[in-house]
C-alpha positions in Angstrom: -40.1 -42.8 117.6 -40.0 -40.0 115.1 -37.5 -39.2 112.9 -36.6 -35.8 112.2 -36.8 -34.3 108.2 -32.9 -34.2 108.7 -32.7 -37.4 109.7 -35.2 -38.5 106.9 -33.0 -36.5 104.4 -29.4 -38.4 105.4 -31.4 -41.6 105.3 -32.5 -41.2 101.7 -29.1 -39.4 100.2 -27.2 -42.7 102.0 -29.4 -45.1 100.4 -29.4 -43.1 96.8 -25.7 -43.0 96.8 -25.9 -46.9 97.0 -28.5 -47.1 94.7 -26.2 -44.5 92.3 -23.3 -46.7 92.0 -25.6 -49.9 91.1 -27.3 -47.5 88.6 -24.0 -46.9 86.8 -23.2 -50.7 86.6 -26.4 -52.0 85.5 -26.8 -49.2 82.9 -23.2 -50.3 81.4 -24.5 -53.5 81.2 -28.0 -52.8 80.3 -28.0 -50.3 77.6 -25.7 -51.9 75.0 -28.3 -54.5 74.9 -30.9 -52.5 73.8 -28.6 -50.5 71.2 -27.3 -47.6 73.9 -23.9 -47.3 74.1 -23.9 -44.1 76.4 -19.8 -43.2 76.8 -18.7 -43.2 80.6 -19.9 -39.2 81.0 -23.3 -39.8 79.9 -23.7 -43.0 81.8 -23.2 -40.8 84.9 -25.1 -37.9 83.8 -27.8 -40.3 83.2 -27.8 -41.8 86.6 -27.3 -38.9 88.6 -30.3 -37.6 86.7 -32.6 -40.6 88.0 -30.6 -40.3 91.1 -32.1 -36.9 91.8 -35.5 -37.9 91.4 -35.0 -40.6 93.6 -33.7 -38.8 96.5 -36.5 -36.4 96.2 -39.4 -39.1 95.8 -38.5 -41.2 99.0 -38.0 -37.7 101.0 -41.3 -36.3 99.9 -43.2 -40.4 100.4 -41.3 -40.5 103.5 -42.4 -37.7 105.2 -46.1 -38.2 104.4 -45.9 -41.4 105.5 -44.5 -40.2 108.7 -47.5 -37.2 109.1 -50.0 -40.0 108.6 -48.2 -42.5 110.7 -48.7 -39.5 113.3 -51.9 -38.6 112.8 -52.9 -42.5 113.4 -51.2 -42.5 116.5 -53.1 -39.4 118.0 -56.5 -40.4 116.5 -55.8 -44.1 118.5 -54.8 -42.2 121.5 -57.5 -39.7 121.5 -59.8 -43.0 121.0 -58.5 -45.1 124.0 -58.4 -42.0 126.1 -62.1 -40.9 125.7 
């Protein structure tokens, strides 16, 4: 079953969004420890700014991971075929 660059897209942005609202917590609890005391605002902005990245590093891994997963398929096929 493939899944469609749409599909793949909604996927990620669902699982980022999760990922965005642990981000905020741990960094409220993480930073002050190291001497960070980001206000509210720039805890966000910092967040949203790894959250972007994310989103667009499992998009980009997921879909070549799908093109090889496919190109294994038709190279096993063309194999057990021949």
């Amino acid at each position: 079953m493939n899944q469609t660059r749409l599909g793949s897209l909604i996927e990620a942005l669902m699982n980022v969004a999760i990922g965005l609202m642990v981000s905020i917590v741990a960094n409220a609890l993480v930073f002050p420890r190291f001497g960070f005391a980001p206000s509210l605002g720039e805890n966000v902005a910092i967040s949203m700014i790894y959250t972007a990245i994310s989103i667009a590093r499992q998009y980009v891994l997921r879909r070549w991971f799908n093109a090889r997963l496919q190109r294994a398929a038709a190279r096993l096929a063309e194999a057990v075929s021949a």
